[in-house]
N, C-alpha and C positions, 0 to 999 in steps of 0.2 A: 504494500500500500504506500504510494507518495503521499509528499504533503499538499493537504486539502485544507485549510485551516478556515471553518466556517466562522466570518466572525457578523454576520448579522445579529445588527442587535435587538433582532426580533425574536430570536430562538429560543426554546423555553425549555429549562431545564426543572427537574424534579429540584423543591424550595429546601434550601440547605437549614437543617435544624438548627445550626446555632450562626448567625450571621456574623455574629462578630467576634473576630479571633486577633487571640494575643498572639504575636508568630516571635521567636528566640532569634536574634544573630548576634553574631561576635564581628568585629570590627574587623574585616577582613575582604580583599577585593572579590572577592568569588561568593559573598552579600549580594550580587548583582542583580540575581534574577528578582530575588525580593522588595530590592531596591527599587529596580524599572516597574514589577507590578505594584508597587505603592505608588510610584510619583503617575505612572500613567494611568490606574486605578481599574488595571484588566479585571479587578473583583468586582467591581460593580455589574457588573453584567454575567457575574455568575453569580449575585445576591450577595456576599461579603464585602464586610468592613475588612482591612488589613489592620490591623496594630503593631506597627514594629517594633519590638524590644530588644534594645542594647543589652548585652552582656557583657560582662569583665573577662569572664574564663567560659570555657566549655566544662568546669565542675558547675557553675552555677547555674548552666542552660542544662544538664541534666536532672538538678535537685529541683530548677523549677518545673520544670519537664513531670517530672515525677509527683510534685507535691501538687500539681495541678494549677500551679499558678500561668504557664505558658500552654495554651493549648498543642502546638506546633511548634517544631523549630528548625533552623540550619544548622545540622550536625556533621561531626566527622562519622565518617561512613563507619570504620572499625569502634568508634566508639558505642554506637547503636546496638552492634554485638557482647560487647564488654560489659553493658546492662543488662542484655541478655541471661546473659552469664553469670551474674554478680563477681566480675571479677574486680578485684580490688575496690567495691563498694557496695551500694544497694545494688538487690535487683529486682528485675521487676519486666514482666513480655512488655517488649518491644515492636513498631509496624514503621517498615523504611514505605514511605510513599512513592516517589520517585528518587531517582538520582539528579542531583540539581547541577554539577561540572564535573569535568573529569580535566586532571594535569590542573597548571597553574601553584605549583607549589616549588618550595629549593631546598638548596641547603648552603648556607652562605657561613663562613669563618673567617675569625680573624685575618689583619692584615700581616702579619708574623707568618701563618700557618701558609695564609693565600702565598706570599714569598718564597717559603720553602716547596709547594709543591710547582713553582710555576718555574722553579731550577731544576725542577723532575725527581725533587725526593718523593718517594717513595709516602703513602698516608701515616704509616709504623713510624718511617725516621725521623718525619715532622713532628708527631706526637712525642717522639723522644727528646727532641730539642728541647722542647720544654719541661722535663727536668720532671713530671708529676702526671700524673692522669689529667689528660685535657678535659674541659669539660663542659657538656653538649646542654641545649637545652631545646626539649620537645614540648607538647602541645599538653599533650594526657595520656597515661598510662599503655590505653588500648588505643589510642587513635590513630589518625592515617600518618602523624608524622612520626608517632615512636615507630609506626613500622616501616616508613621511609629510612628514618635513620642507621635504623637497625640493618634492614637488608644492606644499604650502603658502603655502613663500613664494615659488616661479614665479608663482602664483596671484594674490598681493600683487605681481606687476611687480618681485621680489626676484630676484636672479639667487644662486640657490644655491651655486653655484662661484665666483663672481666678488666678491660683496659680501658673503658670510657667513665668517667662519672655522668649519668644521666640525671636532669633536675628537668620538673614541669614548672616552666611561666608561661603566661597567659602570649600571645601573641604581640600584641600592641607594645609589651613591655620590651621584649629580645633586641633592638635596636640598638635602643641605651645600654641593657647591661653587655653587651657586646663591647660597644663606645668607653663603656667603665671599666673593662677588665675582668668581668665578672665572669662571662662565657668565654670559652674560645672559636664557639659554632654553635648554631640553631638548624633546627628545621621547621619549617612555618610556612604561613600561605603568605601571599603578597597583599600588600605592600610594603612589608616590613624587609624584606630583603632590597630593593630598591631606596629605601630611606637609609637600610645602611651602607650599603654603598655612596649614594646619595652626602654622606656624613662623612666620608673617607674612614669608617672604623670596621670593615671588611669587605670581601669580593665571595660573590655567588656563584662556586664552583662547578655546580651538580645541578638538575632542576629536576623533578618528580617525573616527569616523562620521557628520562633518560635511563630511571631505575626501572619504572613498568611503563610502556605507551598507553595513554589513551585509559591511564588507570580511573577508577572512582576513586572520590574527591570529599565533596560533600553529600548528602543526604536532607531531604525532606523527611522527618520523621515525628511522630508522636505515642504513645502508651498506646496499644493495642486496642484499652478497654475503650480510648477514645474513639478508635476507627470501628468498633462494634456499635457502640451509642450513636455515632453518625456519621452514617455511610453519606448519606448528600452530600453534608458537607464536607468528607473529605476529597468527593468526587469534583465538589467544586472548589476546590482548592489545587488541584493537582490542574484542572483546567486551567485555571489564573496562571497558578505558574509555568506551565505548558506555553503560552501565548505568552506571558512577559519574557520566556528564557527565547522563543523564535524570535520575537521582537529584539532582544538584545546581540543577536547575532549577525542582526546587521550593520555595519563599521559605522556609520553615522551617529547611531543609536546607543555604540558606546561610547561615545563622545559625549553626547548627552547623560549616561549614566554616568561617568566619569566625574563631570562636576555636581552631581548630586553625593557620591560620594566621599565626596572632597569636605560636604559641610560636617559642622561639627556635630550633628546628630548621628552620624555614621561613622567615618575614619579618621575626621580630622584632621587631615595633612591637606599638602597641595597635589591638585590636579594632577599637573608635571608628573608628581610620583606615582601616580595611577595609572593613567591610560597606558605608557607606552606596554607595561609587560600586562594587561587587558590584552593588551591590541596584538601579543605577542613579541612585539619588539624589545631588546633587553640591550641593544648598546655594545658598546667596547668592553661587552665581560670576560669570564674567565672557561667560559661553557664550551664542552669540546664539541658541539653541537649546537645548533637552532632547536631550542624547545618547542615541544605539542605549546601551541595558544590554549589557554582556558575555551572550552568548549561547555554552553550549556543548554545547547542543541543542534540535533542535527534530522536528516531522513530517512536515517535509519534504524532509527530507534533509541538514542545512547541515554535517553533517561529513563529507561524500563530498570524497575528494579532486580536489575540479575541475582539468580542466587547462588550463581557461580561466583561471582562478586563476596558475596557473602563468604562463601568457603575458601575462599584466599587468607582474608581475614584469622577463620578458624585454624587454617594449616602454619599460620605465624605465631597464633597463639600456643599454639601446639608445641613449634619449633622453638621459642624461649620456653618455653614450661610453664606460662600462664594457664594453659587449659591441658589438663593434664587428662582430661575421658578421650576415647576416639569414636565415644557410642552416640549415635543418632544428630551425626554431625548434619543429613539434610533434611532431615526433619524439622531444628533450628532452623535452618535459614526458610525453607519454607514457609516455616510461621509468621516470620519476619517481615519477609516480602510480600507487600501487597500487589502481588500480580493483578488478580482478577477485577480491585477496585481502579489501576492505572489501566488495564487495557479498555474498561467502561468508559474512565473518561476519555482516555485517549482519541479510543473508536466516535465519541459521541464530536469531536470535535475535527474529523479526520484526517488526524494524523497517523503515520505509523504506529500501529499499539501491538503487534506479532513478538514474541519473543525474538532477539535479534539474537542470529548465528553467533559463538562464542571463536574468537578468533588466538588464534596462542600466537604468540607474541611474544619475543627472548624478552626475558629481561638483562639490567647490567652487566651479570655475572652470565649469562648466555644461556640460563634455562628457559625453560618454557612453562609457562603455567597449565598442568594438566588438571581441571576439577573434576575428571574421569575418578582420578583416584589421589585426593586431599591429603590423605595422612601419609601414602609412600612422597610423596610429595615435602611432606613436611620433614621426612626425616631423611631426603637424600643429602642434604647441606652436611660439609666438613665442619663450619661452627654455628654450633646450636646452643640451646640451651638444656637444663635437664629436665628429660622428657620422658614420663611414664605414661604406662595404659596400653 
């Protein structure tokens, strides 16, 4: 099915039981699609109010998430699982709605480290230079950038657990403690990697689409028992964002999102720092490659929630020893994913809604992601972590 995107606004959809929703994001450039369906108001004509809510951290868009204080929010994809799970917190069933981007993430380190690797040391001898365990700072325990990090410097012959010290700050923050000395590298979404370079107090080496192509990113997500109590309304939400995320795929369009989220209800930084790696453009950096662009549509499907997607996730969790069962790993993701409520709205508004073909794709280290079979998967890696079950 191509894209058909009906948007008369005569069309009449089944009335979303609760119209007005509090929706979670974190200050982060790949906020886009929720951004554009607020400022151009794609929910009014599938009967919702948007409320967008600022977050400090992705711990606080979970507790509010959970305590019912956010109906909805923009989540890291693996962290949706992590709740699942109760690993390292509450937990509590989880439902991923769509996939809201895919790529658009880095990993940016110091100007010392950027130095030594750009004389061709080695990632081991740079980290020896300095004399102590260097030390990394990711998003959240389970999320998409401990598991960027972590595959990354496996990949380098780095042992993520054993020779890195890992610390979670909040996104917004990583700039500065970069600039202060604090980290010697992050992994994070943008615009924080661009502000610090931006500052002269590091270079962004790696970008998220160099370690997996065309990976999941963020997530549209909310408590299950939500997507039970209202299905309309999650069908009309998935629509909104369906249509603000094709709308912002057009180059013009994020230009105009771009200086919306420049204001201070959003990112609060300058434009400048936003658009270009939006746009894909990233400058005179250090990337042995042209990164994937932030993608948060396409026509062939790439916001369908996969639940192969999801078992990637699982096989990392697996691989450090955060999840230590290997029993009814697709049954989890299953539940998870709300297929049947995205391919409704999908179909209802003519877009691609078919399960899209799962394509295997090296990653950095040259594997292939097989969801055929998750847990041999998990345990082919030389460094892992300790892994029973």
């Amino acid at each position: 099915m191509t894209v058909h995107p009906n948007l008369d606004p005569s069309r009449e959809f089944a009335k979303p039981e609760r119209p007005h929703l509090r929706i979670g994001f974190v200050a982060l450039t790949d906020c886009a699609s929720l951004v554009a369906a607020k400022m151009m108001d794609f929910g009014q004509r599938n009967g919702l109010t948007l409320e967008l809510c600022k977050q400090p951290s992705w711990a606080a868009v979970r507790d509010k998430l959970l305590s019912g204080e956010l109906d909805a929010a923009q989540t890291l994809y693996g962290m949706v699982y992590g709740i699942q799970l109760g690993l390292g917190g509450p937990q509590a069933d989880m439902a991923i709605l769509m996939t809201l981007n895919r790529n658009g993430q880095a990993i940016t380190v110091s100007n010392r480290l950027a130095d030594a690797l750009r004389s061709g040391s080695p990632l081991s001898a740079a980290f020896a230079m300095l004399g102590r365990k260097p030390v990394f700072a990711q998003t959240f325990p389970t999320g998409t950038h401990a598991m960027w990090l972590n595959y990354w410097l496996a990949a380098q012959g780095v042992h993520p657990l054993h020779d890195v010290e890992s610390v979670v700050i909040p996104p917004p923050q990583m700039a500065d403690a970069l600039a202060q000395g604090e980290l010697d590298g992050f992994c994070a979404g943008e615009p924080w990697h661009a502000v610090a370079e931006h500052n002269h107090s590091g270079r962004t080496i790696v970008s998220s689409s160099q370690i997996w192509p065309d990976h999941p990113e963020k997530a549209l997500a909310c408590r299950r028992e939500f997507a039970a109590l209202y299905p309309n309304t999650v069908q009309a939400l998935v629509r909104t964002l369906l249509e603000a995320s094709q709308w912002l795929e057009n180059p013009p369009n994020k230009v105009t999102t771009s200086h919306r989220l420049a204001s201070p209800e959003y990112l609060n930084i300058a434009q400048e720092l936003i658009l270009p790696r939006l746009s894909g453009e990233y400058g005179n950096s250090m990337l042995p490659s042209a990164p994937l662009p932030h993608r948060f549509f396409d026509a062939n499907g790439m916001n369908y929630p996969l639940a192969s997607d999801g078992l990637w996730f699982l096989s990392q969790f697996h691989r450090w020893g955060l999840l230590t069962t290997t029993e009814g790993w697709e049954k989890i993701v299953t539940k998870v994913c709300q297929t049947e409520s995205y391919m409704l709205a999908a179909q209802s508004l003519g877009y691609f809604a078919d399960e899209p073909a799962t394509t295997a794709m090296p990653f950095i280290d040259g594997y292939n992601w097989d969801p055929t079979n998750p847990i041999a998967y998990s345990r082919r890696f030389a460094i892992q972590g300790n892994i029973s079950g």
